[in-house]
N, C-alpha and C positions, 0 to 999 in steps of 0.2 A: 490835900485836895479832897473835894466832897462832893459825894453826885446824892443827889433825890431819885430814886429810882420806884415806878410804882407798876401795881399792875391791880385788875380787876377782880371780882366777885364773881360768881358765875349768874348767868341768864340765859334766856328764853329755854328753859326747862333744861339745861345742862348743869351735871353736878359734881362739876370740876372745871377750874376756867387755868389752862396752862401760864397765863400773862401771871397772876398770883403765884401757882405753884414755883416756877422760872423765878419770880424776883424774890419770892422767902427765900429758897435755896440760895440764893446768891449773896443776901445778907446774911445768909446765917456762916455761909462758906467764908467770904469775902475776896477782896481781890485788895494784892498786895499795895500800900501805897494810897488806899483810897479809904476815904471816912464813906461809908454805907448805910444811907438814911431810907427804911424803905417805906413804903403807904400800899395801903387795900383801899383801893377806892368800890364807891359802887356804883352798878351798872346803874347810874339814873343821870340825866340830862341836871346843866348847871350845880347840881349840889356835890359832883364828884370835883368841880372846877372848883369850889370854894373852899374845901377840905384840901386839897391841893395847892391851894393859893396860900392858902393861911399854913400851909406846913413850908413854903417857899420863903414867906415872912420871917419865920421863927427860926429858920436853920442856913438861910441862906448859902443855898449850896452850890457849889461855880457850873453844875450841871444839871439837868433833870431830865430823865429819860422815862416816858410813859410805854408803856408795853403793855399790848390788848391782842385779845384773839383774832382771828380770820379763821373763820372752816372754811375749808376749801381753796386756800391759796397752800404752795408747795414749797415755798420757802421763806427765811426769815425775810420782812418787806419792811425798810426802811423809807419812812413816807419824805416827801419833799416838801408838801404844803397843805394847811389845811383850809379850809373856806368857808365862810361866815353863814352857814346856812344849819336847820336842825331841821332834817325830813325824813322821821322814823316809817319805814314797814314793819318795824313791830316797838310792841311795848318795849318801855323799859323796866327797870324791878321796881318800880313806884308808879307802873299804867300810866305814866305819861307816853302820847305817841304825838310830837309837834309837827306839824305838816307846813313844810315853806316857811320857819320861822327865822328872822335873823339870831344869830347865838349875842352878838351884840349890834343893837341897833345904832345906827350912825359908823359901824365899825369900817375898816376897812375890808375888801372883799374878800381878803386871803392874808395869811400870813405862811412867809419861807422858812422852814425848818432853821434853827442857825446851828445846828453840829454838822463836822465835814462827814455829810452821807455818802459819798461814794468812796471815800478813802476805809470809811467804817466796811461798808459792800466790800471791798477789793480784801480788806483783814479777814472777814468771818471765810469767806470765798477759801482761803490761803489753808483754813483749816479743814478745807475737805467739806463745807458744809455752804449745803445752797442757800445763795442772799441775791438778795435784788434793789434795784430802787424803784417804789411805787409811787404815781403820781396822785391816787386818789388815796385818801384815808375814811373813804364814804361818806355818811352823813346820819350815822346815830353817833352814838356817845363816844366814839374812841377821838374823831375828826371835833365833837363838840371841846374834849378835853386840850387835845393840839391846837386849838386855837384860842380858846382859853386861857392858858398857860402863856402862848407866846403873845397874846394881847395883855396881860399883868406884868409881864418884863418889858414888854415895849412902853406904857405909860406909864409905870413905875420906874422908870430909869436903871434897870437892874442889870448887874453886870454879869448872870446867870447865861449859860448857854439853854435848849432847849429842844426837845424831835421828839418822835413817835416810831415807836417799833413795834410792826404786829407780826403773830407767831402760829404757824398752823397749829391744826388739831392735834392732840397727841391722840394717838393708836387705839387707848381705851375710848374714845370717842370717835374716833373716824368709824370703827367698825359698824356705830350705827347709822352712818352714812352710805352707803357702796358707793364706790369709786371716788373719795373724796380722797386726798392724799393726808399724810400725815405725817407728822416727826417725833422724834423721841426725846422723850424731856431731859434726858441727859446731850443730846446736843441740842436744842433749844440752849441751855445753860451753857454750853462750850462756847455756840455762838456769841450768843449776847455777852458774854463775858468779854472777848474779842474783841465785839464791835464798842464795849466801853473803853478799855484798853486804849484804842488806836483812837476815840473822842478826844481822849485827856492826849494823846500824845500828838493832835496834828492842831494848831491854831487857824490854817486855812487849809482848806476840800480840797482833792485831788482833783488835777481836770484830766478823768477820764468820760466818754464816752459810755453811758449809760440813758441815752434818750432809748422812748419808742416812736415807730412809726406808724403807730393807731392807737 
């Protein structure tokens, strides 16, 4: 079995992005059972999607899991959908800042995660390590990549699964935040290891009970 597993560059003046750190350690470690194809994408609208897309071609791998920062969320956030929209509050690393653009025009408005996200949630959970399911994946480049990705498997007919998992701060970076939370790159790594784990092992999602009510 083979996942694509990638994570980011760092941006808006940070100089270190955990989504990168998290998925080199993980290729370099491995997890038993699984071929480990990894990518650095970069923090820039569409050209991270096309590096992506074209490593999707070439290795075709029965999963792909993007992994990107959040500061200021407090636990691992497995997104559920992404939506056809590109509306940055800040540059990216190539000064593009798209306000209200479609990611693909004529697209459909959203596309569903297809890995079982809550059953993934319910694993990392198991290891002592906070996870959740998020409904938004925003709308700079981590939401432009998730939709991306699962719009090239959906027209392309590909038998590829696909998600987004974003990752709080780690500690050397919250500090220059106050009060932001953060996690430790060694369970970052225990988690996401986990939540791939229980991807390859469930063909259909847990029905648990992970909505919210606002």
């Amino acid at each position: 079995m083979k996942i694509l597993l990638t994570g980011f560059d760092p941006f808006s003046g940070e100089k270190i992005n955990p989504s990168w750190e998290a998925v080199r350690r993980i290729g370099e470690e491995g997890i038993e059972g699984l071929e480990i194809i990894t990518l650095r994408l970069p923090t820039v609208f569409n050209r991270a999607i096309n590096l992506l897309t074209e490593k999707i071609d070439s290795h075709n791998p029965d999963i792909v899991i993007c992994v990107g920062q959040s500061g200021g969320r407090a636990e691992i956030s497995i997104e559920r959908v992404a939506i056809n929209i590109n509306d940055a509050s800040i540059k990216d690393n190539e000064g593009n800042q798209p306000v209200d653009e479609p990611i693909i025009k004529g697209g459909p408005v959203a596309y569903w995660s297809t890995l079982p996200i809550k059953g993934m949630v319910r694993a990392i959970r198991e290891k002592g390590i906070p996870a959740g399911i998020s409904n938004t994946a925003g709308t700079f480049v981590c939401n432009n990549v998730m939709y991306g990705v699962l719009n090239h498997i959906e027209i392309n007919d590909l038998k590829s699964r696909a998600g987004f998992i974003h990752i709080p701060f780690l500690p050397e970076q919250a500090v220059n935040y106050p009060g932001k939370p953060s996690m430790d790159l060694e369970v970052i790594i225990k988690g996401l290891q986990k939540g791939i784990q229980k991807a390859f092992a469930l063909e259909k999602d847990e029905n648990l009970p992970e909505g919210k009510t606002h």
